[in-house]
N, C-alpha and C positions, 0 to 999 in steps of 0.2 A: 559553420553551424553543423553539428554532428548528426541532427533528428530534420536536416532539412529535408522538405516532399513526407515524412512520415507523419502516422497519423495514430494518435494517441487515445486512448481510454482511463483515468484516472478515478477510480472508486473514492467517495469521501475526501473532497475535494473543496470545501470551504474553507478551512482551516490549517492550520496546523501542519503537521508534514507533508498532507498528501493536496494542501494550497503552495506550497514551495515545491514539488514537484512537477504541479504542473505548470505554472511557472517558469523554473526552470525548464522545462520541457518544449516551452513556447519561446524562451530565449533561443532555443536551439534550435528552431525553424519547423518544431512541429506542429500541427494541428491537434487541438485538445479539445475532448469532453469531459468538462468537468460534472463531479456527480453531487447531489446530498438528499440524504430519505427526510430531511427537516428543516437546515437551516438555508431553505430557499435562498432568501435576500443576502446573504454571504456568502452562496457560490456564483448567485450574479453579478454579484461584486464582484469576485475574482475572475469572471469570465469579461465583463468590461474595463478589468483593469488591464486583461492582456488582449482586447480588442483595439482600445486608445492608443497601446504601443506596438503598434501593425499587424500583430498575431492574430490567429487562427483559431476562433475557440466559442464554443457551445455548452451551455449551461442546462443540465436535466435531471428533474427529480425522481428519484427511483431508492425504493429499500431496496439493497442487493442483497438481504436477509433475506427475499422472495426472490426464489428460484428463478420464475417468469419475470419478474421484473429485471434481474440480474441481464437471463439473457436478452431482455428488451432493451438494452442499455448497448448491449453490442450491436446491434442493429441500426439504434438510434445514429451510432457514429456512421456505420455504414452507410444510409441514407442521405446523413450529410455532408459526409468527406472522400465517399465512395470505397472504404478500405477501412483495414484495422492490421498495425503493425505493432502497435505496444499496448499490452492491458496492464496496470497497475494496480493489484489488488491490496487498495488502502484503506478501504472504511474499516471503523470498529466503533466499540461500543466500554462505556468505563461500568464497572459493578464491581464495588469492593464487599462483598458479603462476603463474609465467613461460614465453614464448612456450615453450619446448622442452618442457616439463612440461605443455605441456594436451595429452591424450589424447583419444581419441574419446568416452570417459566424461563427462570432466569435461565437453568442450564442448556435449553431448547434456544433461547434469543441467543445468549453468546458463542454457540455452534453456526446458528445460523447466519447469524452477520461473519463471523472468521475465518469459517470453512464451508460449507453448503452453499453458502453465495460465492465464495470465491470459484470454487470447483466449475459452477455450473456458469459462471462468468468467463471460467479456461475455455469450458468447455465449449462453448461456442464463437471463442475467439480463437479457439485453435482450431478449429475447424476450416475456418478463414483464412489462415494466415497457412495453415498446410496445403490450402489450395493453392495460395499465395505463394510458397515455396520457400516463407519468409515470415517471422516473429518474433516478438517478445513478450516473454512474460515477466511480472517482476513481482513478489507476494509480500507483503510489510508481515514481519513475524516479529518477536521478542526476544530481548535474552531470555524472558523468564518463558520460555519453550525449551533454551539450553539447560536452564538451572531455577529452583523454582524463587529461592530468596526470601522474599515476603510477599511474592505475589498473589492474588487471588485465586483458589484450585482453578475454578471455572474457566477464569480467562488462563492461565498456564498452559492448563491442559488444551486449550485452545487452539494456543499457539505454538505449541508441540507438535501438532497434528495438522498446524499449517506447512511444515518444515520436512513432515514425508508429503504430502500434498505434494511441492514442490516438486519432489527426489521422484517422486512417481509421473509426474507433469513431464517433467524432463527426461524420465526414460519413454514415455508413451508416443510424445511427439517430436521426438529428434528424428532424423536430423533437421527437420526442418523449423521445427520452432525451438528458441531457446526457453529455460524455465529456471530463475534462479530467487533466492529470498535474501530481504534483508531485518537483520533481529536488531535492530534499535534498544540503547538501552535507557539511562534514565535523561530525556528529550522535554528543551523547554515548550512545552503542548497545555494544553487545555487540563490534560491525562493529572499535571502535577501542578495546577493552580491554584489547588485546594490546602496547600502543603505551606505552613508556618515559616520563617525565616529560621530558626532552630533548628524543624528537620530538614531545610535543604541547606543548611551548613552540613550539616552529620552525614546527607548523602554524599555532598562534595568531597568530604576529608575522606570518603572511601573511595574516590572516584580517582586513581593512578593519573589521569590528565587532570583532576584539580577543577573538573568543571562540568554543568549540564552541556549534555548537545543539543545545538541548533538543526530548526529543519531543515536551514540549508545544508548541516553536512548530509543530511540523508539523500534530500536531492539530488546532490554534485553526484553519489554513489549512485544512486538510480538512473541520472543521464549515463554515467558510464556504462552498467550494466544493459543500458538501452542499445546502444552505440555500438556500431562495428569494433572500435576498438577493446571489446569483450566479445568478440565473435567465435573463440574459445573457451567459455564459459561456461558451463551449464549443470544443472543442480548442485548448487554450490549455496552455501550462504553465509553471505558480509555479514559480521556483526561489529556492528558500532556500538559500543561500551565504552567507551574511553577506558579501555581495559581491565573494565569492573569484570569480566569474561575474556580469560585468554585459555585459546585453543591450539 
């Protein structure tokens, strides 16, 4: 067990990729706090689905789009597990407006939950973990941070800026903590529910591996990134595209 004795922090955590993260992160002997700013009764589910099979793990609602609640979230692990050795910055937020339809609102929420929470989520888990002498960070980014496609400005430019985030996380608190991201690209989530059999053909036929990814490939990638055996790693970032992005 790779995350055995560590102690985990997972943002947006009911669901979706950053529910098979932690998950997997509890298969590997870590203690998790799972997060969600809303879907309460779906991160307690996934907090007693991996309490039932002997893991380690605390369920707490918190918008990490709020600064203070961000860092209250680090804390909250702290409290309970004594430590904080992995944060995984995975909450997000879906908005497909188009350029005329993003308001001051929308562009202010999806800053907020993508980078402003995450930052200030580093930042006081790296605080910890440099006393510590010892962390991880690990930030869920996009392909469409590398390349924009069809994505929405708002969130692109999002997660553009989650991806120096990173590169500056990693030059700031090395060597003792590591900081690295991963851009995901088109992942069966919540994200593409809304999407017709038609166009998830047409995304498929573009997709060089012929398929969406699953959240457990993002997972298995995040354990690694967690794990000593990425103890050379840093500001780096995995992109899982099944090749729709190659760098």
């Amino acid at each position: 067990m790779s995350l055995r004795n560590k102690v985990a922090v997972v943002t947006g955590s009911s669901r979706g990729i950053g529910r098979a993260i932690a998950q997997a992160f509890a298969r590997e002997g870590a203690a998790v706090l799972l997060n969600a700013a809303h879907a309460v009764e779906e991160v307690r589910a996934a907090t007693l689905a991996i309490t039932a099979s002997g893991g380690k793990a605390l369920a707490v609602q918190a918008d990490v789009g709020r600064p203070e609640e961000a860092r209250a979230l680090i804390g909250r692990a702290v409290e309970a597990f004594g430590r904080v050795d992995i944060l995984v910055n995975n909450a997000g937020i879906v908005d497909r407006s188009g350029l005329w339809e993003i308001d001051e609102d929308k562009w202010a929420r999806m800053m907020a939950v993508h980078v402003t929470g995450p930052f200030f989520a580093a930042q006081a888990a790296g605080e910890i973990m440099v006393r510590q002498g010892a962390g991880v960070i690990i930030n869920i980014a996009s392909m469409r941070g590398i390349e924009p496609g069809t994505g929405p400005l708002h969130y692109n430019v999002s997660k553009a800026a989650v991806l120096m985030l990173t590169k500056c996380l990693a030059r700031d608190l090395a060597p003792h903590v590591r900081v690295n991201a991963i851009a995901p690209g088109y992942t069966d989530t919540a994200f593409h529910a809304e999407r017709t059999i038609a166009e998830r053909e047409q995304i498929t036929a573009r997709i060089p591996l012929r398929r969406f990814g699953q959240p457990g490939d993002v997972a298995r990638a995040a354990v690694f990134l967690a794990s000593d055996e990425a103890a050379y790693i840093t500001g780096h970032t995995l992109v899982l595209s099944g090749g729709v992005v190659m760098r």
